[in-house]
DRENDO-873070 format. One line per field, with one value per residue (C-alpha): residue number from 1; residue in one letter; x, y, z. Coordinates in steps of 0.5 Angstrom, whole numbers, plus 500, padded with zeros to 3 digits. Layout:
N
bami <- c(NUM; ...);
lumdo <- c(a; ...);
c1 <- c(X; ...);
c2 <- c(Y; ...);
c3 <- c(Z; ...);
//
This chain:
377
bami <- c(1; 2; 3; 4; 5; 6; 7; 8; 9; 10; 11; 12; 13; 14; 15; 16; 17; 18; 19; 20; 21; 22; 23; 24; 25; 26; 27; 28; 29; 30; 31; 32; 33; 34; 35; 36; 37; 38; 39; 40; 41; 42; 43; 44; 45; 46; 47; 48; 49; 50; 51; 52; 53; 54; 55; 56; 57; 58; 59; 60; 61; 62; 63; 64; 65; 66; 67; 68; 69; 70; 71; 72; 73; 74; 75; 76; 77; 78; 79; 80; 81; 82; 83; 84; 85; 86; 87; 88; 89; 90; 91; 92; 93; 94; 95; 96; 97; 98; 99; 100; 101; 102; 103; 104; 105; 106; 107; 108; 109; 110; 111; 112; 113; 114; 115; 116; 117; 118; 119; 120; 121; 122; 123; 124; 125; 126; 127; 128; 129; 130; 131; 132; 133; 134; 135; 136; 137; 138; 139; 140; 141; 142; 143; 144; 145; 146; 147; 148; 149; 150; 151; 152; 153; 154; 155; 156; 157; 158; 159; 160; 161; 162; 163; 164; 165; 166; 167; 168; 169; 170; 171; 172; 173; 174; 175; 176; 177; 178; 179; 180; 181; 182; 183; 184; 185; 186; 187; 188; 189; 190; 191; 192; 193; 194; 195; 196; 197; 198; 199; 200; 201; 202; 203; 204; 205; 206; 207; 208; 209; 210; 211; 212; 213; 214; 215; 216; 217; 218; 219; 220; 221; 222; 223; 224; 225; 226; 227; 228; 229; 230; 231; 232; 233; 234; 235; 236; 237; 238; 239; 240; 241; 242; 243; 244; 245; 246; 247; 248; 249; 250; 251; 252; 253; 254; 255; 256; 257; 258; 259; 260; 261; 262; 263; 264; 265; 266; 267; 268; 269; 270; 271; 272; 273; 274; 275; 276; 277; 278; 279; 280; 281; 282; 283; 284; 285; 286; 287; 288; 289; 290; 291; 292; 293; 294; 295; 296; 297; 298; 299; 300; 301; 302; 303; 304; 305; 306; 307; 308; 309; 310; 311; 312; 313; 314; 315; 316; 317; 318; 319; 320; 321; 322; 323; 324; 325; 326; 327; 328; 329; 330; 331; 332; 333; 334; 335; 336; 337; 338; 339; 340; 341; 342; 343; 344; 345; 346; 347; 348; 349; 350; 351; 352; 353; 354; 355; 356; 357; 358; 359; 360; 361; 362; 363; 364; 365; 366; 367; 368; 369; 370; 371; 372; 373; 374; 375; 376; 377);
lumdo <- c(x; x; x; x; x; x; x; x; x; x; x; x; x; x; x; x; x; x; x; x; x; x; x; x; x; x; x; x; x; x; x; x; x; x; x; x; x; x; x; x; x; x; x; x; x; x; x; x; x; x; x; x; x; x; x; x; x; x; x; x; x; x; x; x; x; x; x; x; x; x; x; x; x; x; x; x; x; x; x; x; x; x; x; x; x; x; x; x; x; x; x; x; x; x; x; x; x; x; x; x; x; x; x; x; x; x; x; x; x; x; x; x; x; x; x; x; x; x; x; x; x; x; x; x; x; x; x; x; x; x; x; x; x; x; x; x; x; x; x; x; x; x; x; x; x; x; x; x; x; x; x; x; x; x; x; x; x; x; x; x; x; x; x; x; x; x; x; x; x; x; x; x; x; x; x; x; x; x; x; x; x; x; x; x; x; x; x; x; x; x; x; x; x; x; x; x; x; x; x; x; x; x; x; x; x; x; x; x; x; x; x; x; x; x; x; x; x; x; x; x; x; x; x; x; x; x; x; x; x; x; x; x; x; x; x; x; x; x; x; x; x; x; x; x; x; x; x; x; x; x; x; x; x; x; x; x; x; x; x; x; x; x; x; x; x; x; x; x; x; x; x; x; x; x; x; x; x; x; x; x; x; x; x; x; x; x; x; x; x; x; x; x; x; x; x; x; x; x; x; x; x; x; x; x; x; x; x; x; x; x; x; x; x; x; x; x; x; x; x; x; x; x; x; x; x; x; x; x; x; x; x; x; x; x; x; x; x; x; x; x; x; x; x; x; x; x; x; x; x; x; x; x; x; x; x; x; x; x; x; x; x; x; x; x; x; x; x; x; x; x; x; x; x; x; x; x; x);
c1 <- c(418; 417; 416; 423; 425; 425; 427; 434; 435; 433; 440; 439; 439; 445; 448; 448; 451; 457; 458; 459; 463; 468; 467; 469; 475; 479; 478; 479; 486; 488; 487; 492; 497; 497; 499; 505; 509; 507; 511; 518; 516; 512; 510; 505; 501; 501; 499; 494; 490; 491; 487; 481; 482; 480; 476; 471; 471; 472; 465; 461; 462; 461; 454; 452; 452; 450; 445; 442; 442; 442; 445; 446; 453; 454; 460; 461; 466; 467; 466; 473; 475; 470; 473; 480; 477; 479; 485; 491; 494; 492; 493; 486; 487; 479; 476; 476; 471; 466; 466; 464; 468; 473; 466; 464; 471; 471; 464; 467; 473; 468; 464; 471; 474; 479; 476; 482; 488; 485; 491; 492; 498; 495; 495; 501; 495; 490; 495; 493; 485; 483; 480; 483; 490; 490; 488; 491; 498; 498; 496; 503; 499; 505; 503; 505; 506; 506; 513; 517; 523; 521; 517; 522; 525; 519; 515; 520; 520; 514; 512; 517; 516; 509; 512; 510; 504; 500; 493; 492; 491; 488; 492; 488; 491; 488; 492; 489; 492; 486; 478; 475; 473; 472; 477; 482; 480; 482; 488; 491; 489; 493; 498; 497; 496; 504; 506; 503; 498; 491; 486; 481; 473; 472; 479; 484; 492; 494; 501; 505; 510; 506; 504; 510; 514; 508; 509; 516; 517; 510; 514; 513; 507; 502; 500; 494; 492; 484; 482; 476; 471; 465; 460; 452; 446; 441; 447; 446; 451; 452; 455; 457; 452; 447; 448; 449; 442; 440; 439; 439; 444; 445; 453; 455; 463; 466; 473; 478; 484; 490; 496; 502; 505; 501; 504; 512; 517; 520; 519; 517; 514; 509; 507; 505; 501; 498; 497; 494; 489; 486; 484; 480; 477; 475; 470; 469; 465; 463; 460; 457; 454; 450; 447; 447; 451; 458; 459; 459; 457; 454; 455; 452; 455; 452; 452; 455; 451; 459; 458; 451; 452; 458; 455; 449; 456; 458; 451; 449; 456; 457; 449; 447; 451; 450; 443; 444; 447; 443; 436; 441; 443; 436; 432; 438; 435; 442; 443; 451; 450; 445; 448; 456; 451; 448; 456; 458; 453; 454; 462; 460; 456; 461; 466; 463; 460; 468; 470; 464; 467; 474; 471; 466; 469; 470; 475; 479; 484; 491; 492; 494; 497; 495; 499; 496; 495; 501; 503; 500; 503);
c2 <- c(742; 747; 741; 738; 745; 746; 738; 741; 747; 742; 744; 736; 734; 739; 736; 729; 730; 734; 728; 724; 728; 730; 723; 719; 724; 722; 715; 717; 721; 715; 710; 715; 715; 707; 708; 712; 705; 704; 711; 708; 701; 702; 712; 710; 705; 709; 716; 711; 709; 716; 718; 714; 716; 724; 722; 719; 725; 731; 728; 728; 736; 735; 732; 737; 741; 736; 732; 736; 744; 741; 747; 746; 747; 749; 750; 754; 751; 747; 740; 739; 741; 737; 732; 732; 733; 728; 725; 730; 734; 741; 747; 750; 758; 760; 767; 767; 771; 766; 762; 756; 757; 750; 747; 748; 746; 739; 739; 739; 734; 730; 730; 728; 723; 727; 729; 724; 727; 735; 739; 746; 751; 752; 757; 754; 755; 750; 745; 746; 745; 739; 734; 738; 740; 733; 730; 735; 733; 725; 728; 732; 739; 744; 749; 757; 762; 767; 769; 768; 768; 762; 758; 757; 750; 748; 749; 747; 741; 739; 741; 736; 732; 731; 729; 722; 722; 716; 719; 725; 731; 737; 743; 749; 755; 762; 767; 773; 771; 772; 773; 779; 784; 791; 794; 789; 791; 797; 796; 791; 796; 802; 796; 795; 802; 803; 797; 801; 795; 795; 796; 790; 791; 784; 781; 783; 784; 777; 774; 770; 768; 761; 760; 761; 758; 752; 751; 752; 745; 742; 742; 736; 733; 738; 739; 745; 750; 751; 758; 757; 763; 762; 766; 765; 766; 772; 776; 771; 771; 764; 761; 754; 756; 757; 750; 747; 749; 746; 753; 752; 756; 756; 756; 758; 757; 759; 754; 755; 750; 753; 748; 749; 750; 756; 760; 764; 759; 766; 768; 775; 774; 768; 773; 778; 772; 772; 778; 779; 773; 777; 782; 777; 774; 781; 782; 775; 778; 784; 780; 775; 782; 785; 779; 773; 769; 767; 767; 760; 752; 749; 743; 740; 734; 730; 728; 721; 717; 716; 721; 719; 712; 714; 719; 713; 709; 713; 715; 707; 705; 711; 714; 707; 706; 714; 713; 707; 710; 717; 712; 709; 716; 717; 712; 711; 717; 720; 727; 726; 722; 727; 733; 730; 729; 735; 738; 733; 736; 743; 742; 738; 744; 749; 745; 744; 752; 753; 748; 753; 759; 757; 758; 765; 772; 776; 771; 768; 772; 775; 782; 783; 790; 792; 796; 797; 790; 789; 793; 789; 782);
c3 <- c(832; 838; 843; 840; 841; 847; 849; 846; 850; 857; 862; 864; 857; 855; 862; 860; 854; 856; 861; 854; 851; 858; 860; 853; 852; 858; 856; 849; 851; 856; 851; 847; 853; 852; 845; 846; 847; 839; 837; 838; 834; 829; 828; 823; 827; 833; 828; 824; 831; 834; 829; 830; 837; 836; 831; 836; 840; 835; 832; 838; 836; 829; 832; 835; 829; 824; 828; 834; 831; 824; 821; 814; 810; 802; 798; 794; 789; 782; 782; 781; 787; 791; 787; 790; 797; 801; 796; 798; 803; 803; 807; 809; 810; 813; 815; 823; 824; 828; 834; 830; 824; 826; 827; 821; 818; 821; 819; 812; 814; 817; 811; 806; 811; 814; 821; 824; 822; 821; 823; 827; 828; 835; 841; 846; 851; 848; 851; 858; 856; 858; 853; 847; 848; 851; 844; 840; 843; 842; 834; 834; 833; 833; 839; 838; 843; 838; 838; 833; 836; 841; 836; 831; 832; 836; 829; 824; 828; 828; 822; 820; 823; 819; 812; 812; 815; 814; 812; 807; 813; 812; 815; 817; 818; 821; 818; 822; 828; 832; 832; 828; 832; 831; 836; 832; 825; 827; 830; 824; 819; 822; 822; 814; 813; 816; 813; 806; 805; 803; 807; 809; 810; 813; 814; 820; 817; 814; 819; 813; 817; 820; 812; 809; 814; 813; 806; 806; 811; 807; 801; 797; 802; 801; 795; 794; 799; 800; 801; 805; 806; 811; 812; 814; 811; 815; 818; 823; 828; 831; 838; 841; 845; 840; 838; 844; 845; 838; 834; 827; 823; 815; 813; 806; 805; 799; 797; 791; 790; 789; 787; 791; 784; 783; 789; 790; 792; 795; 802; 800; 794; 798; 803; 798; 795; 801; 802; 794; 797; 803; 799; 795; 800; 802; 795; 796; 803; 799; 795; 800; 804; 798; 794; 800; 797; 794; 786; 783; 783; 789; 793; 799; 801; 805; 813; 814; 820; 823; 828; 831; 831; 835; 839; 841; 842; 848; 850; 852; 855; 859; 862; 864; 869; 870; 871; 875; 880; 880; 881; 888; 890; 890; 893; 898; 902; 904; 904; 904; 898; 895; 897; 894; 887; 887; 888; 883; 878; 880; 878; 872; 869; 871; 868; 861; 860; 861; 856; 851; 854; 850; 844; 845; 841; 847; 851; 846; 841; 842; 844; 836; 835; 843; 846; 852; 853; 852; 857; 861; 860);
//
């Protein structure tokens, strides 16, 4: 185990892969580029292939964590819950407290058959990142730049626009706005207190302008909400780092099903809703932080092959070559093309630790309730 150990945390190995996975996905986003003549012909056709597309390099993610790192996942549910996964358009309100918390989330998906055609209300920023933004625009994911004023139509719009989407989708929705921090936390709840709110120990202050606004154009596709709680086991604090380099974290995520009929139609009595839900979640934690464990059944649902077997696909197209060309550099004895290697090397690796970086706590989130930072935009 120590020797598997220390092959994982080998720069070689973890350069190979990231070349997989960036070179798989500029392929993977320019097949989906062809695919844009079937929008106007036939929308279900192109949504149903896009799907199949994203799922090839969302699941090369999920890899990571199910196969390489193995961390494990268990929920916390009833099984009629689990029953309905997988069968139904739901939104997905989850914690957003860890770097790893979507991997968890499309771990889950992957698991239920929905990875594909997961869904986010996204950062506008996201679009502009290689690979991901690429992949979530041919996916019809609705971009925010966080100002009510300026995202209105653009999210009443594209959330419309996903009324008839073909396969059932999960939606996720981070309703904090941004990762926890502890600056944050401080922050959102001064905001709470003004606002006459109850306080959050382990939530920032819900913004139920996007969850309201969700449901309202989701009306009569979506059926339930999961509220979803993560946390994990040992107070650990995982990173994509940390799994990159094959570390094993144990992930517990606590799932309640609400169907839509259960929440307020009313704008104000949704958002209250939602607030009364973040108080839940918060003893949820309580819980969680006292005893190791969300209260209820559980369930570990089992890691499917689809994500190594399409890992394995990409890796023997895509090394080979690779490795056939480095040997040629090699034996070719020529410092320019050593040297152009090397710098291709050098830039590969430079270019995955960004990709890493974007989802690391403390170069992500939004200047939530910072005036100062404010100032400075």
């Amino acid at each position: 185990m120590a020797l598997l150990a220390s092959l994982k945390s080998l720069f070689i190995l973890q350069l190979l892969m990231g070349f997989v996975f960036v070179v798989s996905g500029l392929i993977i986003n320019f097949l989906q580029l062809c695919t844009c003549v079937l929008w106007p012909i036939n929308r279900q056709l192109y949504r149903r292939i896009n799907c199949r597309l994203s799922y090839s390099l969302w699941s090369q993610l999920v890899m990571l964590l199910e196969w390489w790192s193995g961390t494990e996942c268990t929920l916390y549910t009833d099984q009629a819950t689990v029953d309905m996964f997988g069968k139904e358009h739901v939104i997905i309100i989850l914690n957003h407290n860890f770097e790893i918390d979507f991997l968890c989330g499309w771990t889950i998906c992957e698991r239920y058959g929905v990875l594909g055609s997961s869904k986010v209300l996204a950062k506008h920023e996201l679009l502009k990142v290689p690979l991901i933004g690429w992949t979530w625009y041919f996916l019809e994911i609705v971009f925010c730049k966080r100002r009510w004023e300026e995202d209105r139509d653009t999210v009443f719009k594209g959330l419309g626009r996903l009324r008839d989407y073909p396969e059932y989708m999960w939606f996720l929705l981070y309703c904090e706005g941004t990762r926890f921090t502890e600056k944050k936390h401080q922050i959102s709840m001064q905001v709470a207190e003004s606002k006459g709110l109850p306080q959050l120990k382990y939530h920032l202050l819900p913004r139920t302008k996007g969850f309201t606004t969700t449901l309202r154009c989701l009306k009569g596709t979506v059926k339930a909400v999961y509220d979803v709680t993560l946390n994990f086991q040992d107070k650990q604090t995982p990173t994509l780092l940390g799994i990159v380099n094959g570390k094993k974290y144990k992930a517990d995520l606590s799932v309640r099903r609400f169907t839509v009929e259960e929440i307020p139609e009313d704008e104000e009595e949704c958002a209250h809703w939602l607030h009364k839900l973040y108080q839940e979640k918060d003893a949820l934690q309580e819980i969680y932080n006292k005893e190791g464990k969300f209260p209820g059944p559980t369930v570990i649902p089992p890691r499917r092959p689809w994500t190594l077997l399409n890992f394995l696909f990409w890796a023997t197209l895509l090394l080979s070559p690779l490795i056939n060309f480095a040997y040629g550099v090699v034996v070719s004895g020529s410092p320019l093309l050593i040297i152009g290697f090397i710098i291709f090397l050098i830039i590969a690796s430079i270019a995955i630790r960004r990709l890493i970086g974007v989802t690391e706590v403390k170069k992500t989130g939004s200047s939530y309730g910072d005036q100062q930072a404010k100032k400075q935009n």
